[in-house]
PDB file with SEQRES, HELIX, SHEET and CRYST1 records, atoms N, CA, C and O in Angstrom:
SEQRES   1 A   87  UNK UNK UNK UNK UNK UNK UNK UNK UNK UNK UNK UNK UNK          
SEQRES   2 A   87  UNK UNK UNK UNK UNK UNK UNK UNK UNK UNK UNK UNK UNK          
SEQRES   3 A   87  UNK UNK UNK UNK UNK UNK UNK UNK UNK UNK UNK UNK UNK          
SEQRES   4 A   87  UNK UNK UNK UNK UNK UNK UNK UNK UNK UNK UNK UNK UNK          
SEQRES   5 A   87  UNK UNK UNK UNK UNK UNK UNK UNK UNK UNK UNK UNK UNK          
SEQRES   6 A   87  UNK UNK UNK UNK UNK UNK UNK UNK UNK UNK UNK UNK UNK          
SEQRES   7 A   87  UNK UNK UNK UNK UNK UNK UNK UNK UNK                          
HELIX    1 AA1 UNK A    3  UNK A   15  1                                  13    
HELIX    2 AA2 UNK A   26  UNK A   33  1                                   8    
HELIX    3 AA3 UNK A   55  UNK A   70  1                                  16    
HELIX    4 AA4 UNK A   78  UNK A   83  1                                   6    
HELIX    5 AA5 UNK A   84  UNK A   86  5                                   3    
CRYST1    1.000    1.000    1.000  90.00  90.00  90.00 P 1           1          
ATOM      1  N   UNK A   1      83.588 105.850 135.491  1.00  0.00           N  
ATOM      2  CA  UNK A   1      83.247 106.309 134.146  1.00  0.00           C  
ATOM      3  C   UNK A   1      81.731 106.337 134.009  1.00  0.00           C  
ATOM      4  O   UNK A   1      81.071 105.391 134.439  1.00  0.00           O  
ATOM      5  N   UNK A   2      81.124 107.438 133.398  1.00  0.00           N  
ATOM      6  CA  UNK A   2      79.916 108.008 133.284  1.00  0.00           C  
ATOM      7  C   UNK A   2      79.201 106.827 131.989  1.00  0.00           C  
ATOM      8  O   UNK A   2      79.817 106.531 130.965  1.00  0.00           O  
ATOM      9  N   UNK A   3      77.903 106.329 132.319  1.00  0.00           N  
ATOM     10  CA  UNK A   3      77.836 105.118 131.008  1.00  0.00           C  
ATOM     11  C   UNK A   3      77.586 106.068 129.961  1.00  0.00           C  
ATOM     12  O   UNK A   3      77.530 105.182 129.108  1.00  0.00           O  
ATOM     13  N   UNK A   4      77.417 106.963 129.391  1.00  0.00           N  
ATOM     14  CA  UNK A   4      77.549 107.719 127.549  1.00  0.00           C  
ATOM     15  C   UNK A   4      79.101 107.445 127.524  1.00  0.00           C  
ATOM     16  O   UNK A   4      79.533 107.198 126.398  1.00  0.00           O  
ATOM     17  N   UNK A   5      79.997 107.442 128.520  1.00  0.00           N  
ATOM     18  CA  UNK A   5      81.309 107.780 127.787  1.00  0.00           C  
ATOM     19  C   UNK A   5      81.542 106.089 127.742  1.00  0.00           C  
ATOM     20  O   UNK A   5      81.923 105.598 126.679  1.00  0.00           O  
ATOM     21  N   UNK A   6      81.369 105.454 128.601  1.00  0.00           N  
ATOM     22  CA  UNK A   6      81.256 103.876 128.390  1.00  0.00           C  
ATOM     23  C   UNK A   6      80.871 103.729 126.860  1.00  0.00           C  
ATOM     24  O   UNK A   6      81.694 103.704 125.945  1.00  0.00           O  
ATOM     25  N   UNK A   7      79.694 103.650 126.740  1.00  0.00           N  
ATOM     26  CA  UNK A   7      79.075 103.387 125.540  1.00  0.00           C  
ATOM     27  C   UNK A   7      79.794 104.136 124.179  1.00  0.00           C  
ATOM     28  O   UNK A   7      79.946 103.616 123.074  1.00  0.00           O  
ATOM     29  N   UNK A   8      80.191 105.518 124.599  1.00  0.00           N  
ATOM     30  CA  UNK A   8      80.974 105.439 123.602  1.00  0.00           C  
ATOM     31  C   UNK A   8      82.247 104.989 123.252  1.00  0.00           C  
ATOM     32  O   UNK A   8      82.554 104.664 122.105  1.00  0.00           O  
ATOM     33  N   UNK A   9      82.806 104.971 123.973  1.00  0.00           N  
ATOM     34  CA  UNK A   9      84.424 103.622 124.267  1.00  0.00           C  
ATOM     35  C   UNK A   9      84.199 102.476 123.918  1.00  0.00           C  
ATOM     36  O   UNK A   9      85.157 101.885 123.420  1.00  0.00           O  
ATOM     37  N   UNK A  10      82.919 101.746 124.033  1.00  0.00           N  
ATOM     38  CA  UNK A  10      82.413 100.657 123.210  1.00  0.00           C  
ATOM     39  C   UNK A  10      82.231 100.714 121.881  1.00  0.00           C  
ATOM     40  O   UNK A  10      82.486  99.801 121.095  1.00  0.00           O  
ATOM     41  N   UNK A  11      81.714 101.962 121.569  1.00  0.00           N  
ATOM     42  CA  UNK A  11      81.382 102.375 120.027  1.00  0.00           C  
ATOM     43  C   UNK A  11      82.483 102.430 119.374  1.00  0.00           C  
ATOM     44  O   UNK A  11      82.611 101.850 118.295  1.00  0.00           O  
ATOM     45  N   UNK A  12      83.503 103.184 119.970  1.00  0.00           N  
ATOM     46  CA  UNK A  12      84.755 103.104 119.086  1.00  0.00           C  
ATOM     47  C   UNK A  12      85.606 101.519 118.993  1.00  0.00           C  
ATOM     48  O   UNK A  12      86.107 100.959 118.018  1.00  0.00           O  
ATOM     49  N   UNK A  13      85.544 101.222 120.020  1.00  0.00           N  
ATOM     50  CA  UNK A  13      86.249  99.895 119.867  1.00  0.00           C  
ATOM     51  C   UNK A  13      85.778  98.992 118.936  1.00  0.00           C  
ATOM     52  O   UNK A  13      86.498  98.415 118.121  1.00  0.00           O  
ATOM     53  N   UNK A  14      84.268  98.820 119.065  1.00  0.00           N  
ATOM     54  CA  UNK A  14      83.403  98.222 118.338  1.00  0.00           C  
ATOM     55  C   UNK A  14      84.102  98.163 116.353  1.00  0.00           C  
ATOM     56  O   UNK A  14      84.472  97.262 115.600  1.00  0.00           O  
ATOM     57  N   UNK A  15      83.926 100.004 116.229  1.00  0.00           N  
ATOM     58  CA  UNK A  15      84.200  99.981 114.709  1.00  0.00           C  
ATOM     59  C   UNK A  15      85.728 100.029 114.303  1.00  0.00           C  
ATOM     60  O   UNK A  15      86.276  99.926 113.205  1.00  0.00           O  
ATOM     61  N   UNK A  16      86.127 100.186 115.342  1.00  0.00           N  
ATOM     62  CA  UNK A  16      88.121  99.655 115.384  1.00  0.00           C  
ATOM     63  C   UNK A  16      88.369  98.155 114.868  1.00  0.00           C  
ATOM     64  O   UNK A  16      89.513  97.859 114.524  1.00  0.00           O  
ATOM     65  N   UNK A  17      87.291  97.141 114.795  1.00  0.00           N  
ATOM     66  CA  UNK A  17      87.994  96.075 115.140  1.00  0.00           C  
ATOM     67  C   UNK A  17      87.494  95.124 114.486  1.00  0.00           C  
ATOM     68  O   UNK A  17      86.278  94.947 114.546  1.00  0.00           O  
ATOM     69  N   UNK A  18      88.207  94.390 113.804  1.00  0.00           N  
ATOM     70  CA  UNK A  18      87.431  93.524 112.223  1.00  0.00           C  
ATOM     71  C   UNK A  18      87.731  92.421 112.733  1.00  0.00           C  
ATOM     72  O   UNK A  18      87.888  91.581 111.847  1.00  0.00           O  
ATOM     73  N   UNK A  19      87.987  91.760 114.407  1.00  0.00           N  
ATOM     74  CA  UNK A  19      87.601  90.029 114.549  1.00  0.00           C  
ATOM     75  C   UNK A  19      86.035  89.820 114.597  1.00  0.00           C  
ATOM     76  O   UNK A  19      85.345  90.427 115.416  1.00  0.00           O  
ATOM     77  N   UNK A  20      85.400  88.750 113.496  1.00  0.00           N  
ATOM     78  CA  UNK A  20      84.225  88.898 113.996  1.00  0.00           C  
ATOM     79  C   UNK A  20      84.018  87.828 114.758  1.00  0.00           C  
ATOM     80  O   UNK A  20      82.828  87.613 114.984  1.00  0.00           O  
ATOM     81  N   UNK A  21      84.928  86.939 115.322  1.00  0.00           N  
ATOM     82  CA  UNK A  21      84.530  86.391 116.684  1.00  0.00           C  
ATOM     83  C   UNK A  21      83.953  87.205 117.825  1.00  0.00           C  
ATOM     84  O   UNK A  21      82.926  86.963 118.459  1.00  0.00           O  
ATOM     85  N   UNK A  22      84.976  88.426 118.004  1.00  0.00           N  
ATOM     86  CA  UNK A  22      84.488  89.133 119.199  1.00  0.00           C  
ATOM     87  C   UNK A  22      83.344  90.372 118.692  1.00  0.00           C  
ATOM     88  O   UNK A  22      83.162  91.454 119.250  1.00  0.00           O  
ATOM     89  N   UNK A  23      82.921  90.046 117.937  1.00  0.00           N  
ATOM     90  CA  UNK A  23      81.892  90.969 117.206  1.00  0.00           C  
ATOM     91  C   UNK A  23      80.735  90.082 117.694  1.00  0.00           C  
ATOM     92  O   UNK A  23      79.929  90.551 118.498  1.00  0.00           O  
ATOM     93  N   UNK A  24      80.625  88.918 117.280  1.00  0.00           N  
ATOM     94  CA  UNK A  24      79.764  87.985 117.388  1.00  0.00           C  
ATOM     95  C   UNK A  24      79.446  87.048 119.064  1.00  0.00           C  
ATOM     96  O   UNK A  24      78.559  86.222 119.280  1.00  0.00           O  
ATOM     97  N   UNK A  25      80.531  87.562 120.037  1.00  0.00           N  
ATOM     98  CA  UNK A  25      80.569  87.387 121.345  1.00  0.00           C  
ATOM     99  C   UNK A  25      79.707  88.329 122.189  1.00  0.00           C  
ATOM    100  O   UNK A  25      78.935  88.010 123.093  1.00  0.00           O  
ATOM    101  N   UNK A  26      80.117  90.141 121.495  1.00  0.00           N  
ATOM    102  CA  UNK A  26      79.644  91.049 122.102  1.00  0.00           C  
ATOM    103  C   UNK A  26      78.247  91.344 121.401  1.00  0.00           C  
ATOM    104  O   UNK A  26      77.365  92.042 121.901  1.00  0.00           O  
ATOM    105  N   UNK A  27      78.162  90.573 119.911  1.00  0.00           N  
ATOM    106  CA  UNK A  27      76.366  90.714 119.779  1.00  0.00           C  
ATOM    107  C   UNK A  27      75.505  89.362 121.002  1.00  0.00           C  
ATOM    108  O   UNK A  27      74.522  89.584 121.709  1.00  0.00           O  
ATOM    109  N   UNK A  28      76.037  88.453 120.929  1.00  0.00           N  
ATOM    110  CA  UNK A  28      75.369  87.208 121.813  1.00  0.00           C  
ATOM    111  C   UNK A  28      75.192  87.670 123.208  1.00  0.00           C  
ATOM    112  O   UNK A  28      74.249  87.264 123.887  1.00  0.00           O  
ATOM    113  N   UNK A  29      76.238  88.665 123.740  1.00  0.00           N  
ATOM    114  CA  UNK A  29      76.057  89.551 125.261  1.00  0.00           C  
ATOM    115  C   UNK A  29      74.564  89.896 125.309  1.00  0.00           C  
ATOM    116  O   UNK A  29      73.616  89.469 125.968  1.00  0.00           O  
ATOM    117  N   UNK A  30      74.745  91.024 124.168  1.00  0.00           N  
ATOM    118  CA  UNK A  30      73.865  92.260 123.843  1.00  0.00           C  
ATOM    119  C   UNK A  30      72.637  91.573 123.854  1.00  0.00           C  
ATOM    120  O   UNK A  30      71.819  91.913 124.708  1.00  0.00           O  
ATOM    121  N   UNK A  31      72.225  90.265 122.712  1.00  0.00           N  
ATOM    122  CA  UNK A  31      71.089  90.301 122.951  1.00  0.00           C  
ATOM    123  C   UNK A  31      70.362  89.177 123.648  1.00  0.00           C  
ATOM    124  O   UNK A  31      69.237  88.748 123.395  1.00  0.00           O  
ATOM    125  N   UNK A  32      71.120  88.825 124.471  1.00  0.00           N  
ATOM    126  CA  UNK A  32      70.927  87.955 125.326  1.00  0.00           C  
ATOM    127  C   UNK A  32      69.981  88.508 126.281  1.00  0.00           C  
ATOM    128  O   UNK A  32      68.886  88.038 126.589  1.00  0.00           O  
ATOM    129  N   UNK A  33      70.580  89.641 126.741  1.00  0.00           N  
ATOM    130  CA  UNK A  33      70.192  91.070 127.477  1.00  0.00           C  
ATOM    131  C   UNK A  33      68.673  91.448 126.899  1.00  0.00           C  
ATOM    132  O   UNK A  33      67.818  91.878 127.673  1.00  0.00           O  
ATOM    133  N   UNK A  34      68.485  91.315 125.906  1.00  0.00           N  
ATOM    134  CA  UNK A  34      67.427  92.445 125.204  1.00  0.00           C  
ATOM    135  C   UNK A  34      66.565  91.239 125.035  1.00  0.00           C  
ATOM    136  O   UNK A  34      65.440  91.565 124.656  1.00  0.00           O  
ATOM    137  N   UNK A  35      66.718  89.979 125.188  1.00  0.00           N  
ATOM    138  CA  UNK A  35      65.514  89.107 124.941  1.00  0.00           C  
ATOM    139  C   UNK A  35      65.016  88.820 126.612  1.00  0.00           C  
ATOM    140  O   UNK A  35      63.943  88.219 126.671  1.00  0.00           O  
ATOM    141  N   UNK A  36      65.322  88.986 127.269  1.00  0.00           N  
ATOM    142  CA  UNK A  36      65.218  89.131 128.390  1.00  0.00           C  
ATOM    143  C   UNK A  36      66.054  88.189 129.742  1.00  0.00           C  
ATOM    144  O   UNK A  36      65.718  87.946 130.900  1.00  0.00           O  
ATOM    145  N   UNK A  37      66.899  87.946 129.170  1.00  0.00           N  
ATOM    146  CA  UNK A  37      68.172  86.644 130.228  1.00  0.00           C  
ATOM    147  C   UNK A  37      68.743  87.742 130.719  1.00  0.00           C  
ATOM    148  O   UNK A  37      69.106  88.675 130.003  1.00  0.00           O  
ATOM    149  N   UNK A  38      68.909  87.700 132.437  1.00  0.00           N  
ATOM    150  CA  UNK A  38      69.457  88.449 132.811  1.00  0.00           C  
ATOM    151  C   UNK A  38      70.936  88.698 132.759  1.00  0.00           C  
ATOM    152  O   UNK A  38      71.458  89.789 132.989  1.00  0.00           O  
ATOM    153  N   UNK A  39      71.487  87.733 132.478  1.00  0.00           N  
ATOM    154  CA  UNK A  39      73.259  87.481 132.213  1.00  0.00           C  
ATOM    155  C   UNK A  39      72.827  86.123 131.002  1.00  0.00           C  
ATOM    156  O   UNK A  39      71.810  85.550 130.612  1.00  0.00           O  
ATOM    157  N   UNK A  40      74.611  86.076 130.699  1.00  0.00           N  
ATOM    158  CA  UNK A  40      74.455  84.955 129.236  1.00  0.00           C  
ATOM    159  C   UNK A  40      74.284  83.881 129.884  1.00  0.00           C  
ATOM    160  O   UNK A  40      73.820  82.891 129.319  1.00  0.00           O  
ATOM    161  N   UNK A  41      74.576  83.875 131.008  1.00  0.00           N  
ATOM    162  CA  UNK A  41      73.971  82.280 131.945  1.00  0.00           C  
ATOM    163  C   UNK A  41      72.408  81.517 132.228  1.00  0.00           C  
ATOM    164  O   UNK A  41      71.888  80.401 132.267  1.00  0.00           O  
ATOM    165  N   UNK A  42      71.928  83.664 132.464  1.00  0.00           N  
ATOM    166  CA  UNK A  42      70.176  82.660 132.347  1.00  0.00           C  
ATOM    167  C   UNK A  42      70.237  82.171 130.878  1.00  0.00           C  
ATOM    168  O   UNK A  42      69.449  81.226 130.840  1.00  0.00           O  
ATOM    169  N   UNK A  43      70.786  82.346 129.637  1.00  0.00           N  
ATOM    170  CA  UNK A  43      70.348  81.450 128.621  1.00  0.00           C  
ATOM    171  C   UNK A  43      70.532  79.820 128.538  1.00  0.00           C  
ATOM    172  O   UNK A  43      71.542  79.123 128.635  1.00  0.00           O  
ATOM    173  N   UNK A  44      69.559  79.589 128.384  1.00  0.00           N  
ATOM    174  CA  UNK A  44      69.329  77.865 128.036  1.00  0.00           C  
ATOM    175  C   UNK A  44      69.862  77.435 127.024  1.00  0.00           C  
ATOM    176  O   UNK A  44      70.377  76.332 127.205  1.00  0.00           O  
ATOM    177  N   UNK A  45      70.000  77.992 125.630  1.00  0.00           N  
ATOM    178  CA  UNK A  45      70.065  77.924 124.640  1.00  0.00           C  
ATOM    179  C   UNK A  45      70.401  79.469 123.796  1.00  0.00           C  
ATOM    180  O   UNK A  45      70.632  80.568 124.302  1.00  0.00           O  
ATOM    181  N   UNK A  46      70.318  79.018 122.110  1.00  0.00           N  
ATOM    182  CA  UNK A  46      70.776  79.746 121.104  1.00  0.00           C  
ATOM    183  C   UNK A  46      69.500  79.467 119.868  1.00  0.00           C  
ATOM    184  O   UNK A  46      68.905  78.395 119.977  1.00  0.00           O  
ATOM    185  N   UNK A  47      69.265  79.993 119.221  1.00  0.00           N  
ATOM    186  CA  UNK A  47      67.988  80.446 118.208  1.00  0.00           C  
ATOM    187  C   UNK A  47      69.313  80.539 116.980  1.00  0.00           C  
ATOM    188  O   UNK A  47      70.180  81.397 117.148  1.00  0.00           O  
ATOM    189  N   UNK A  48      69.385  79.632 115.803  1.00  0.00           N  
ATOM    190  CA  UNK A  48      69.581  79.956 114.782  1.00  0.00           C  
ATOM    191  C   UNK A  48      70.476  81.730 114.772  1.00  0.00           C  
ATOM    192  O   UNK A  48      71.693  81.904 114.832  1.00  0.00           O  
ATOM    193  N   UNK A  49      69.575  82.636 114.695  1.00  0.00           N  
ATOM    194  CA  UNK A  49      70.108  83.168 114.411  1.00  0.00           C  
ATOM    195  C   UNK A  49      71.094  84.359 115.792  1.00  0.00           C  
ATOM    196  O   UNK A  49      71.331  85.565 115.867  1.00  0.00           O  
ATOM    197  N   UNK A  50      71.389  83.155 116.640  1.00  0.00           N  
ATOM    198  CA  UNK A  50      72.167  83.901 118.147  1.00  0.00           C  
ATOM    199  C   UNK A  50      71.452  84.177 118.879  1.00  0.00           C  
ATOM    200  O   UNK A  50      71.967  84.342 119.985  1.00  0.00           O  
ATOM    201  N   UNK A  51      69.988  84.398 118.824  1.00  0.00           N  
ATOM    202  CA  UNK A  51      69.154  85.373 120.230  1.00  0.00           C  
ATOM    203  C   UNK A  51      69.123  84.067 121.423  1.00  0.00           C  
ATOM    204  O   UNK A  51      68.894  82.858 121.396  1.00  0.00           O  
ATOM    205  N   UNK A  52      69.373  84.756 122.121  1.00  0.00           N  
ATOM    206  CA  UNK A  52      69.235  82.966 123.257  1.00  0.00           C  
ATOM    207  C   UNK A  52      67.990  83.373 124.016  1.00  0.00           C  
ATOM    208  O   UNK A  52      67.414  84.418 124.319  1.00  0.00           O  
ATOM    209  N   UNK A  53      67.815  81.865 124.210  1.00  0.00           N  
ATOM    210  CA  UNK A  53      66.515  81.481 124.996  1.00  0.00           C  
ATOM    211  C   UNK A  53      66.633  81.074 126.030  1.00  0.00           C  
ATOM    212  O   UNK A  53      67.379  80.143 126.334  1.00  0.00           O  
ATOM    213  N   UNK A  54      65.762  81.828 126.936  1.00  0.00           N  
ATOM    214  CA  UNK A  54      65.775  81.595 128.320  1.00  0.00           C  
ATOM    215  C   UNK A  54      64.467  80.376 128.689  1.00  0.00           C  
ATOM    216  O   UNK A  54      63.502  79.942 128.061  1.00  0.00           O  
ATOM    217  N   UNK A  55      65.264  80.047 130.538  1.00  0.00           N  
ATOM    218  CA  UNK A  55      64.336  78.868 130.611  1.00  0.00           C  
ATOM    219  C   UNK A  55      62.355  78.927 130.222  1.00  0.00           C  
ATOM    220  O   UNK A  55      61.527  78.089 129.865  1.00  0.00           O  
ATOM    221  N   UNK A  56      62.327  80.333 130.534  1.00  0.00           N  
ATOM    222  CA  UNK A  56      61.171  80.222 130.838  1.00  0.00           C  
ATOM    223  C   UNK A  56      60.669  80.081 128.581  1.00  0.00           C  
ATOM    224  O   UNK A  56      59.738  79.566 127.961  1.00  0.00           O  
ATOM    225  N   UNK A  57      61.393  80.533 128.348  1.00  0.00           N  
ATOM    226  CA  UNK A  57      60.945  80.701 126.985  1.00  0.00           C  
ATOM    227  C   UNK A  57      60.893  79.463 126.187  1.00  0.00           C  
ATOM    228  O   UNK A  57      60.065  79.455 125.275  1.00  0.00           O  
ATOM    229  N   UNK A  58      61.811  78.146 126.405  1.00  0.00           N  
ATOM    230  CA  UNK A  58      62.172  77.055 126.472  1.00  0.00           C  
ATOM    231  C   UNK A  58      61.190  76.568 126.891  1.00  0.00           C  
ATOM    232  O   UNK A  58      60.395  76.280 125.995  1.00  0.00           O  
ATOM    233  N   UNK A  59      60.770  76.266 128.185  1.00  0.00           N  
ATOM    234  CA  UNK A  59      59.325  76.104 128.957  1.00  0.00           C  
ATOM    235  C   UNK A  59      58.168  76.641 127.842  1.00  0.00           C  
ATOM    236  O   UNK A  59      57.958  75.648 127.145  1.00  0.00           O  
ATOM    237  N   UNK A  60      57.654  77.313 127.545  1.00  0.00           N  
ATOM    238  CA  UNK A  60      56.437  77.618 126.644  1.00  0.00           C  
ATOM    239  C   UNK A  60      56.675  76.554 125.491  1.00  0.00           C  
ATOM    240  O   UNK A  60      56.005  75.522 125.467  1.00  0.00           O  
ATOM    241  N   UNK A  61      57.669  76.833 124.509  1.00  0.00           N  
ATOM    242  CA  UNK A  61      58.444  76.385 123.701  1.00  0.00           C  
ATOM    243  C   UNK A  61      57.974  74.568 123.709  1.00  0.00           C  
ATOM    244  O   UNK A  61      57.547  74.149 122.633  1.00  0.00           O  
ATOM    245  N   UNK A  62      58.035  73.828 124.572  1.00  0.00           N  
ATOM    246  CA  UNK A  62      57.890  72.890 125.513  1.00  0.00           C  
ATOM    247  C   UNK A  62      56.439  72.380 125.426  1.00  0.00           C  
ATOM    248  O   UNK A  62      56.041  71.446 124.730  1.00  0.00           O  
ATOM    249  N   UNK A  63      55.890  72.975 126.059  1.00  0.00           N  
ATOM    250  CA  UNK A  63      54.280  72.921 126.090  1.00  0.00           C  
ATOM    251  C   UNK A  63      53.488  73.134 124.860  1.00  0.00           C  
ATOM    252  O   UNK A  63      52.573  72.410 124.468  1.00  0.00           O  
ATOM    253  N   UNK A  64      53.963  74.265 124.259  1.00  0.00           N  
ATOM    254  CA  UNK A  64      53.369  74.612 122.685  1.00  0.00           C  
ATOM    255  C   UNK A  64      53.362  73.419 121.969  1.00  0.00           C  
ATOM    256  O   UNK A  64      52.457  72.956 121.275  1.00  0.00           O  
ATOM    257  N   UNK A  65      54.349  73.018 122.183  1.00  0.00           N  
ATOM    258  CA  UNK A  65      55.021  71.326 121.279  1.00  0.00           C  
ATOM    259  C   UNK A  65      54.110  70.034 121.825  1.00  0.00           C  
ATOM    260  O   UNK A  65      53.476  69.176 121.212  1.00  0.00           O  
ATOM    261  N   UNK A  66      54.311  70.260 123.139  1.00  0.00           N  
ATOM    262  CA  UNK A  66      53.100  69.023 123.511  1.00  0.00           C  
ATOM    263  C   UNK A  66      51.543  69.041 123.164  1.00  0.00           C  
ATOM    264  O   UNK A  66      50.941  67.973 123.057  1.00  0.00           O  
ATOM    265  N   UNK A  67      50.936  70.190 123.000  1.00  0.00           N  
ATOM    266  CA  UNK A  67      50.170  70.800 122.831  1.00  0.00           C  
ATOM    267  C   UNK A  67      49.881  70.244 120.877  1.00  0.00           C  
ATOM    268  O   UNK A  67      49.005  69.592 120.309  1.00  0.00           O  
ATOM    269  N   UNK A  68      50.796  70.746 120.550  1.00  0.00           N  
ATOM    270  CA  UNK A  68      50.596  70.646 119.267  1.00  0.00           C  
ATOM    271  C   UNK A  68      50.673  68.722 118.626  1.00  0.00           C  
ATOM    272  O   UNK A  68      50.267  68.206 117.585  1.00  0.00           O  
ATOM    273  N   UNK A  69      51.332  68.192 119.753  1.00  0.00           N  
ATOM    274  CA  UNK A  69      51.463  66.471 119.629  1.00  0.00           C  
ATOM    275  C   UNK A  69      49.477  66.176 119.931  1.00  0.00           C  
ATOM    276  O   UNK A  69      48.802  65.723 119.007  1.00  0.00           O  
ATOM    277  N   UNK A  70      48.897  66.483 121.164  1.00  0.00           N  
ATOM    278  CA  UNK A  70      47.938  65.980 121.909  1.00  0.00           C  
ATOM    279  C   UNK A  70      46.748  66.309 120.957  1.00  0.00           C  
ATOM    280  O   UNK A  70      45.632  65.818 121.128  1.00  0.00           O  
ATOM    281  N   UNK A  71      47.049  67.162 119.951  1.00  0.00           N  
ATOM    282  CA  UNK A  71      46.118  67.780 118.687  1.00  0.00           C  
ATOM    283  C   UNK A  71      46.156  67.150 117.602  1.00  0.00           C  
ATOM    284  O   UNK A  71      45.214  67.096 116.811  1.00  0.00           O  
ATOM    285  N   UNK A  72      47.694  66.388 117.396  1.00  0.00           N  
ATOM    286  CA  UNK A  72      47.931  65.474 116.312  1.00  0.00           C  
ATOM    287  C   UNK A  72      48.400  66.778 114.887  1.00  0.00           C  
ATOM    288  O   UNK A  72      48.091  66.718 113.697  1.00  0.00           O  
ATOM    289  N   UNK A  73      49.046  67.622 115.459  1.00  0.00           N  
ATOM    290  CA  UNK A  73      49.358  68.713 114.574  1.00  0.00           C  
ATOM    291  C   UNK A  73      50.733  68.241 114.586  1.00  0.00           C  
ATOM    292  O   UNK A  73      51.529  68.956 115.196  1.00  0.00           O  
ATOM    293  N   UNK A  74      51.228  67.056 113.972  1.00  0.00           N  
ATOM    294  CA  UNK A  74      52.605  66.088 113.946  1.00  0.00           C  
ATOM    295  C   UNK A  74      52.546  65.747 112.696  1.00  0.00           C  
ATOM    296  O   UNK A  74      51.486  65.542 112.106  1.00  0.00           O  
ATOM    297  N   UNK A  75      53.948  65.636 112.065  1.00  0.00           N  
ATOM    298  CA  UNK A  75      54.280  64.554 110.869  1.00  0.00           C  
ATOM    299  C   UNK A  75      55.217  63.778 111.251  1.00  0.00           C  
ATOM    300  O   UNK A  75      55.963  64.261 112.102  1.00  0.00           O  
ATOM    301  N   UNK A  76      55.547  62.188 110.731  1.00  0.00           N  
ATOM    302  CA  UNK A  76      56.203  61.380 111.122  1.00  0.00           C  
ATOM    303  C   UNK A  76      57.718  62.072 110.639  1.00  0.00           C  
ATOM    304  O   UNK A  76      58.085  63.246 110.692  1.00  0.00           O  
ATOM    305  N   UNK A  77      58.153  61.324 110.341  1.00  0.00           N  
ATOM    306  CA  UNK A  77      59.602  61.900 110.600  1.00  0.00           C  
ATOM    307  C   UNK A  77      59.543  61.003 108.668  1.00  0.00           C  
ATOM    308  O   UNK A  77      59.929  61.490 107.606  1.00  0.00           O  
ATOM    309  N   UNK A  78      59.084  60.006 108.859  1.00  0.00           N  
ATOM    310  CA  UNK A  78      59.087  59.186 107.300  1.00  0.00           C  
ATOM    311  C   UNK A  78      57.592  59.838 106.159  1.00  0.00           C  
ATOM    312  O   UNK A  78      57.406  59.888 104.943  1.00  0.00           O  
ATOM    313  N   UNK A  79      57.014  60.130 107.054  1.00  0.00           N  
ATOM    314  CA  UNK A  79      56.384  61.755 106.082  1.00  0.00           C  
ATOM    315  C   UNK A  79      56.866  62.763 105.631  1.00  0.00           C  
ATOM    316  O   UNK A  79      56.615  63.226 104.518  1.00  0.00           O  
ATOM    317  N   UNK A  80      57.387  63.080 106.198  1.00  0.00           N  
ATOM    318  CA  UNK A  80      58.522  64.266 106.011  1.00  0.00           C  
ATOM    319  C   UNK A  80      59.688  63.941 105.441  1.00  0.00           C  
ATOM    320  O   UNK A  80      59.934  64.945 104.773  1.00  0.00           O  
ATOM    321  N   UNK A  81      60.549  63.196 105.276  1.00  0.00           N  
ATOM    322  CA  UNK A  81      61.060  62.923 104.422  1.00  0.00           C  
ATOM    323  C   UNK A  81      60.213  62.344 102.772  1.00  0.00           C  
ATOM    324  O   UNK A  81      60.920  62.413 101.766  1.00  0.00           O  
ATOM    325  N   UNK A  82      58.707  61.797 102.608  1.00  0.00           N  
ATOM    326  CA  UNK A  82      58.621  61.503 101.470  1.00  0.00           C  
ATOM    327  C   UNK A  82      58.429  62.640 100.542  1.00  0.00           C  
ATOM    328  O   UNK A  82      58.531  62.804  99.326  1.00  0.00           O  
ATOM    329  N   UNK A  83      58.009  63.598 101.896  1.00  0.00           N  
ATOM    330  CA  UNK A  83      57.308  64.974 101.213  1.00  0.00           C  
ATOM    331  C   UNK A  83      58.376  65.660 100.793  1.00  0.00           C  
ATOM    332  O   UNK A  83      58.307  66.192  99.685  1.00  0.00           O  
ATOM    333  N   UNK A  84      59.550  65.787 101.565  1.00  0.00           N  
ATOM    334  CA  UNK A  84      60.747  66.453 101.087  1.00  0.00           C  
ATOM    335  C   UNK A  84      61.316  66.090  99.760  1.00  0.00           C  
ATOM    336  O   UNK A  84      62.262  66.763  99.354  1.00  0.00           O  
ATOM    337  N   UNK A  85      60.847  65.083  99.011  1.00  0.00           N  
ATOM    338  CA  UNK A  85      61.153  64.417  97.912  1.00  0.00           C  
ATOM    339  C   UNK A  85      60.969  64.873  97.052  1.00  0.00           C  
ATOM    340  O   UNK A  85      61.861  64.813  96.206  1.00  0.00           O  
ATOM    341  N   UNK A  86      59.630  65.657  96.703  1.00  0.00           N  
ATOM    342  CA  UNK A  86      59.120  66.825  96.197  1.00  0.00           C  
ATOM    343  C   UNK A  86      59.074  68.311  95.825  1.00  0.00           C  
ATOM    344  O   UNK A  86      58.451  69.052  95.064  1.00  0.00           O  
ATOM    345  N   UNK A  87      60.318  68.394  96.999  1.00  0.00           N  
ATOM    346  CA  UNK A  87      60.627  70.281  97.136  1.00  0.00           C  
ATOM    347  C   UNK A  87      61.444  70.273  96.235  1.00  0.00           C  
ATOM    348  O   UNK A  87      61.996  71.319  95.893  1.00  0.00           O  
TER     349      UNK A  87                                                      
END                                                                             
């Protein structure tokens, strides 16, 4: 099968079909793909809103954070809660 007719056999199935489990399986494929994991396996992880994160992105992710500790760009955890007291 030629991939336009793929893709469109996907398209139809796609708007055929009101589980949004498998709606929400075949978006986590998709953009697993488009964030740059080569399969759903290179993902490390999941982002709030489904995009998964790969190791290397995890890795930055990682360092940014240590980075931001060694600067003292931190709140305690009992700061943050007094401040939350307030919102």
């Amino acid at each position: 099968m030629e991939l336009q007719a793929i893709k469109l056999e996907l398209i139809k199935l796609l708007l055929e079909t009101d589980e949004k489990s498998i709606l929400e399986k075949v978006r986590k494929l998709l953009s697993t793909q488009k964030n740059g994991a080569k399969s759903v396996e290179d993902a490390v992880g999941y982002q709030p809103d489904g995009s998964p994160i790969t190791k290397e992105q995890l890795l930055k992710r990682i360092e940014e954070s240590e980075e931001a500790i060694r600067k003292g760009e931190v709140i305690s955890m009992e700061d943050l809660m007094k401040e939350s007291e307030n919102w």
